[in-house]
N, C-alpha and C positions, 0 to 999 in steps of 0.2 A: 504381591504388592507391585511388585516392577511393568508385571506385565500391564495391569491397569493401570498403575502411570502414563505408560506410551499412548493406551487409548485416549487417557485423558486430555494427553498433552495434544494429541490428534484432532480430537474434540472439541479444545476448547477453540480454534478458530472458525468452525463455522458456525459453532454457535454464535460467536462473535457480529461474524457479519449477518445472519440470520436476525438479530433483533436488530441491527441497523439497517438493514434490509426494510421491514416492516416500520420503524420509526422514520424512515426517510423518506419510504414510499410516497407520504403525502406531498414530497414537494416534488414529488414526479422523476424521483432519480430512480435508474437501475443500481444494481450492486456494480456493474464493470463501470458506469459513468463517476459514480461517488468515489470509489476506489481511485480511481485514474485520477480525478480532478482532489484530491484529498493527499493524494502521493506528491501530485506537482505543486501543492500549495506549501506541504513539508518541504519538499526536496527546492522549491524556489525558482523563480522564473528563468530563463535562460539554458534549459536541461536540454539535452537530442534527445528526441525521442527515444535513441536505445537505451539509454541511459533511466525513462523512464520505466523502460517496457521489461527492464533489467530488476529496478527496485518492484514494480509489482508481482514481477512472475511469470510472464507470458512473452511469448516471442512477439519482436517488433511487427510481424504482420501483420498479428490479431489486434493490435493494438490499431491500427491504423484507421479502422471505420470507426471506433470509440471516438477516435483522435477525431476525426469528419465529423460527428454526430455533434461535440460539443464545439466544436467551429460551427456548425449550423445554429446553435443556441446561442451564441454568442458568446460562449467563454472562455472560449481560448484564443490565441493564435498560432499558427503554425509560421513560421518565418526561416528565411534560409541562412543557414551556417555564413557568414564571410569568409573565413578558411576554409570551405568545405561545401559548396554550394550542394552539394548531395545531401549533406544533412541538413535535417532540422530543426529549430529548436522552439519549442513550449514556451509560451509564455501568458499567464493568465491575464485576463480584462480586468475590466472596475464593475463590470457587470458580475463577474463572478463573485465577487468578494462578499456581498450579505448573504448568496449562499452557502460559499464557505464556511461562513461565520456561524451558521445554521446547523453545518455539519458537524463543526467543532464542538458544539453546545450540546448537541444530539450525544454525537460521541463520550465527550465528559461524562455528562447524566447516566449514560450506558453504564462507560468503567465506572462509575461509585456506584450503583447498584450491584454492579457482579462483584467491586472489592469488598461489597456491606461485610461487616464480620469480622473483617484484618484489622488491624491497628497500621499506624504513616512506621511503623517499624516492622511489622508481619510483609507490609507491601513492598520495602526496599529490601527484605529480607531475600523475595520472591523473585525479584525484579534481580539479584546478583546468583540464585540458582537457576534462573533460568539463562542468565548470558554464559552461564559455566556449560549450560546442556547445548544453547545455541552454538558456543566455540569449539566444544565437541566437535557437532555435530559438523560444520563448517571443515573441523580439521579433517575427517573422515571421508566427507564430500569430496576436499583435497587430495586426499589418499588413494580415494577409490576410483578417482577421473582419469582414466589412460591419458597416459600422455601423446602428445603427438607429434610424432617424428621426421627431421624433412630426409625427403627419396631423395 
């Protein structure tokens, strides 16, 4: 039982994205543009880029032509840090915002198909065993990250 757990637990994020993949395709998103523009819409206008590149998972370099591509679309901006003219910081258009809204709708519809079957108490049940696996797992992460020492 354990060991299929972990696949599952494995599992179920790309399943995840794979049907929003497919339901979002029609409005012309990739999975890295949805994601990225989906992350800054949560996390809220004014982020640094690392910041962003840090909540989705990927080093800030990769991030960068995503970051271009939806400045070409018109939905974001990139703008410079006032403390920090190095950084940058995210911030979404008005142009963005019925797509978002598309995404959000998309998304919703998604999770109550995959929750079908739970009851609003199976789901909060889920949602407190899984922050127990993720704070594990976080603690572990912590545990097993050499530390780094100065010469």
């Amino acid at each position: 039982m354990a060991t299929s757990l972990g696949f599952r637990i494995a599992r179920l994020p790309h399943l995840w994205r794979s049907i929003l993949d497919r339901r979002l395709a029609p409005l012309g998103l990739t999975q890295t543009r949805w994601v990225t523009l989906y992350h800054l819409w949560r996390m809220g206008d004014g982020q640094p880029q690392c910041d962003l590149a840090r909540a989705i998972g990927v080093e800030a370099p990769s991030l960068v032509r995503t970051l271009g591509q939806l400045e070409e679309q018109g939905l974001i901006e990139r703008r410079a840090c006032e403390s920090d003219r190095r950084t940058k910081r995210l911030y979404l258009t008005d142009e963005a915002m019925p797509l978002l809204e598309k995404i959000g709708r998309v998304a919703d519809d998604a999770r109550q198909e995959m929750l079908d079957g739970l009851s609003d108490e199976d789901t909060a049940q889920l949602d407190r065993w899984l922050a127990v696996i993720e704070s594990n797992g976080l603690a572990l992460q912590e545990r097993d990250t050499p530390r780094q020492t100065d010469s």
